[in-house]
Phi, psi and omega in degrees: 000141192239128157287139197225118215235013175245153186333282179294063150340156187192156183220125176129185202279103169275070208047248219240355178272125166236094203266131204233164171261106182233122179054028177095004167312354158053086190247165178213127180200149197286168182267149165307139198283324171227132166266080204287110173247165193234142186318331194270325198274336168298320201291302169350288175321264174324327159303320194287349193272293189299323199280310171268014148310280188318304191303327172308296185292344170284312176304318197277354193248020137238025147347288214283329194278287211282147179256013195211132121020122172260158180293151150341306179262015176333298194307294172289004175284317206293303192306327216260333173297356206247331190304318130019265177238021167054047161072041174221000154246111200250340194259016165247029177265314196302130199105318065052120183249144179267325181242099181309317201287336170213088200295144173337296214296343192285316183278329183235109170279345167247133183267136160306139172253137196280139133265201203253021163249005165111001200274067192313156224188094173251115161272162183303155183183156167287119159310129148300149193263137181245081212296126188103319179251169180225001195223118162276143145279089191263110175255134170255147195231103165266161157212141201248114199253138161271099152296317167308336174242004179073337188273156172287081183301313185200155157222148176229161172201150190204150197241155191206115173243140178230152164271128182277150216024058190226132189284119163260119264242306198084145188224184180206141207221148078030070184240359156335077175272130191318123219103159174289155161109161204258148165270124163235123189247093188266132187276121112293094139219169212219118153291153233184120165259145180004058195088341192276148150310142162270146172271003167297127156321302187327319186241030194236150181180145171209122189233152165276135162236359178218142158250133148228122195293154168318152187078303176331329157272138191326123158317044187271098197303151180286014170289320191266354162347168084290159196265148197257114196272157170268347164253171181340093161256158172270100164235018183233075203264112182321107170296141201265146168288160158314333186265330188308350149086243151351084191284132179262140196227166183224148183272157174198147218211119173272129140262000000 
């Protein structure tokens, strides 16, 4: 390995010379005169191929959706997970942090559940009290991805603020988006002082917590539905207690 100490720098194949980044580094090293692969180092190749293509497309269709910064190494903790089974069991994701330093489970101590009717499920539970925040921002990110054609069929979201260390009611939501292609569904939440969001890791996490593959969800025509408006519907609502006044409620918005 070579260092490379001149003004101009550089990472990628200059003729036979190849300039790379290491620990901050700016290196240099020549290419093999021959490449010998072997069937299993082929195979490799190909797993490796198929998994991040697929891991690109998962990341990118909730880019545009999360409020918050992924870790440095995102991409290859989501690839080396998919690599496995070369990106066709996506349900070994689940679980799988966009921000490694903090997880759901810190905000929700009972984990949301998918059931097989498209129907996200948060149960009731007591909030932890959050020294310094008073409101969490529970975002749900649906998305329906076709991996046989690379496209995003549809994503929805929807936001729901609750008070920390207060017993929560539980709610439920609607994320069956309408299409071919596997559903993956990511928890987004951000501790929160009065509406400002924390710039903290710590307190900010978005996890895929359900995959579910084509077919998999129950065979309900979406006739027998409830129907889904193209604008703004309310389907995702805090179940009220006998005390309640109010229902707190969450939008949720198809693109």
């Amino acid at each position: 390995m070579a260092k490379q100490i001149s003004i101009i720098t550089f990472t990628g194949r200059l003729g036979n010379l190849i300039g790379y980044r290491r620990n901050g580094q700016h290196c240099l090293r020549s290419m093999p005169a021959i490449v010998r692969q072997t069937a299993a180092t082929r195979k490799a190749a190909q797993r490796f191929g198929m998994a991040s293509k697929r891991g690109a497309l998962i990341r990118h269709a909730f880019y545009g959706q999360m409020d918050l910064s992924c870790d440095t190494g995102h991409i290859n903790r989501l690839t080396s997970a998919l690599i496995p089974s070369a990106g066709h069991d996506t349900q070994n994701i689940t679980g799988f942090r966009f921000n490694r330093h903090t997880g759901t489970n810190r905000f929700l101590p009972l984990a949301p559940r998918l059931s097989r009717d498209g129907i996200l499920h948060i149960p009731p539970q007591t909030l932890p009290l959050l020294e310094g925040f008073n409101t969490l921002e529970i975002k749900v990110i649906a998305a329906r991805i076709n991996f046989a054609t690379h496209q995003v069929v549809g994503t929805e979201t929807a936001v729901l603020m609750v008070n920390t260390g207060e017993s929560f009611k539980g709610a439920a939501c609607d994320v069956d988006i309408p299409g071919k292609g596997t559903l993956v569904v990511t928890l987004q939440i951000r501790a929160m002082h009065d509406s400002t969001p924390s710039c903290n890791r710590k307190y900010l996490a978005a996890d895929i917590i359900a995959v579910l593959p084509p077919q998999s969800i129950s065979q309900i025509p979406h006739t027998q539905r409830s129907p889904k408006q193209p604008e703004l519907v309310l389907l995702l609502k805090e179940i009220l207690s006998p005390a309640s006044a109010q229902p707190s409620t969450l939008l949720i918005q198809r693109e």
